[in-house]
N, C-alpha and C positions, 0 to 999 in steps of 0.2 A: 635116363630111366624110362622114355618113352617105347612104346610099341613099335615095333618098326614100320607097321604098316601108319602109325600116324606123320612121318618124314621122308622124306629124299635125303639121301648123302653121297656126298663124292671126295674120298678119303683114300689117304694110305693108310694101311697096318702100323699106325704109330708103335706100336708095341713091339710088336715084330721087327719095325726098322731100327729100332733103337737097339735092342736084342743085336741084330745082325750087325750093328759100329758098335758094340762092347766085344761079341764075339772077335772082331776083328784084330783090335788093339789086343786080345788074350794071345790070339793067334801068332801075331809080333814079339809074344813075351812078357806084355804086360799084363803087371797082378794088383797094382796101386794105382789104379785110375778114379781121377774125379770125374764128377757132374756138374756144369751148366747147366741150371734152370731155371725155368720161370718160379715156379711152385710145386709142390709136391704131393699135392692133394685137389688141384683146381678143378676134378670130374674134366676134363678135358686132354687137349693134348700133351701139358705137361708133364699131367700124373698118370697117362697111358705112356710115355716116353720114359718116365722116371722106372717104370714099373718094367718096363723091359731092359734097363741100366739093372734093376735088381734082381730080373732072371736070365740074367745074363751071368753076374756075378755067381747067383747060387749054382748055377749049371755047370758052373767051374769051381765048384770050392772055394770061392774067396769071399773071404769075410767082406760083408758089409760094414763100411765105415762112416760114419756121421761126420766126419771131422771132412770130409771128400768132398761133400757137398755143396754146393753152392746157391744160393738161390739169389738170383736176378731181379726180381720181381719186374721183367720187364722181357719182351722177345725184341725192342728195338731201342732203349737207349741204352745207346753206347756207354754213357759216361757211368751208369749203372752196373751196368755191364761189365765196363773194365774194373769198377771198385769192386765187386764182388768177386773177381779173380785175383785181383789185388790182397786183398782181407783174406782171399785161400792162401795162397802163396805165403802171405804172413802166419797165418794159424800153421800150417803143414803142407810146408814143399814136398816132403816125400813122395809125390805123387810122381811116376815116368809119364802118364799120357791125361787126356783132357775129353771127356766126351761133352759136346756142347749140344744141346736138342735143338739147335737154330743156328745157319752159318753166321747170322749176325752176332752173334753170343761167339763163335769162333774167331772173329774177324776181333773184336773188343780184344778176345783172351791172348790172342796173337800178340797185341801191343802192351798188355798188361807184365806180360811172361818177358817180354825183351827191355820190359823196363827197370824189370826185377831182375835182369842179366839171366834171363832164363831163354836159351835156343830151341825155336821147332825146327825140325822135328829130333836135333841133337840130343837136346836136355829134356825134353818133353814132345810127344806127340797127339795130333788135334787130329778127332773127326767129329766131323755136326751129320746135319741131317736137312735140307732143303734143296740144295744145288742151284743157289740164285747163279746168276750169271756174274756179278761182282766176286765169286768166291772163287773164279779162273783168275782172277788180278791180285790175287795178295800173292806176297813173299814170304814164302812159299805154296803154290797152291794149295788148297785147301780139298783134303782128301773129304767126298762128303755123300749122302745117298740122297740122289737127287730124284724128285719126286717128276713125275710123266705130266707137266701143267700143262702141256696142250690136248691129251689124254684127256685129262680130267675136266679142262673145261668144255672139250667138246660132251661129256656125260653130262655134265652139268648143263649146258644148251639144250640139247635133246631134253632133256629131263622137265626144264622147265617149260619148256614149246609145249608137251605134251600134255601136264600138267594144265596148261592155259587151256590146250584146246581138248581137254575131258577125254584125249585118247589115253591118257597111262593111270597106270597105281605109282606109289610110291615105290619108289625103290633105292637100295641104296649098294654103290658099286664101291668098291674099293680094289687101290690099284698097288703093286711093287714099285718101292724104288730100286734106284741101278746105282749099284756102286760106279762113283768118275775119282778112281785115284788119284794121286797127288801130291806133291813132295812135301807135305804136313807130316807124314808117321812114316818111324823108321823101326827096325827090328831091333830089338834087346835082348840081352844073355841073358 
């Protein structure tokens, strides 16, 4: 809620990227997709990520489902993670694909879905949103939009140099990700 001239930021369009891996899985066929998230309200990335999962949805006519969603309370433990895709699975399988706002959240939901005899991208399809380097090693790779971190941290260097030495104002840059395909999502009838 700050002014922007009181901050520096160095960001993606969380909203936007998320939006753009909902559109994606629509594009494939899918109209029952859940969410991996942190939270759904946290004024942060979660609830800029959750929030383009929901104009994603409305953009295409699909009902919003409560029953879809998941929440993690957590971007990095796994064991979290996997319970809460666990506990979907058990509430309503009916889902064809999986959007997770973090490949860690992907990476948990991978093994959660194959333990419930559930196949990616056969029986369900995963896209997250980070592009760690670890998300080229699952089986099957992990379709994901991967953010430009060396991009971002050289904004972020610059930015605080400048800052130190009274040459800059605030500013703040936000960047695209780039979709890196991956044998996570498949097309459906």
């Amino acid at each position: 809620d700050l002014p922007a001239s009181a901050y520096s930021s160095v960001a993606i369009d969380d909203r936007a990227a998320a939006r753009f891996a909902v559109d994606t899985l629509v594009s494939l066929g899918h109209r029952r997709i859940a969410i991996l998230t942190d939270n759904q309200d946290d004024k942060s990335i979660s609830e800029l990520r959750f929030q383009g999962y929901r104009d994603a949805l409305e953009h295409h006519n699909i009902p919003f489902d409560p029953n879809l969603v998941a929440c993690t309370g957590t971007f990095s433990d796994m064991a979290m993670i996997y319970r809460a895709t666990s506990d979907l699975i058990e509430r309503d399988n009916s889902f064809t694909a999986i959007f997770a706002i973090a490949d860690l959240m992907a990476i948990a939901a991978f093994k959660a879905l194959s333990d419930h005899g559930r196949r990616v991208p056969d029986d369900c399809s995963v896209v997250a949103i980070d592009g760690l380097d670890m998300s080229e090693y699952t089986l099957p790779t992990l379709t994901t939009l991967v953010q430009p971190v060396e991009d971002m941290g050289l904004a972020c260097a610059k930015t605080i140099i400048e800052r130190i030495e009274n040459r800059g104002q605030n500013r703040q840059f936000t960047f695209e990700t780039i979709l890196r395909p991956g044998g996570s999502v498949k097309k459906i009838n």
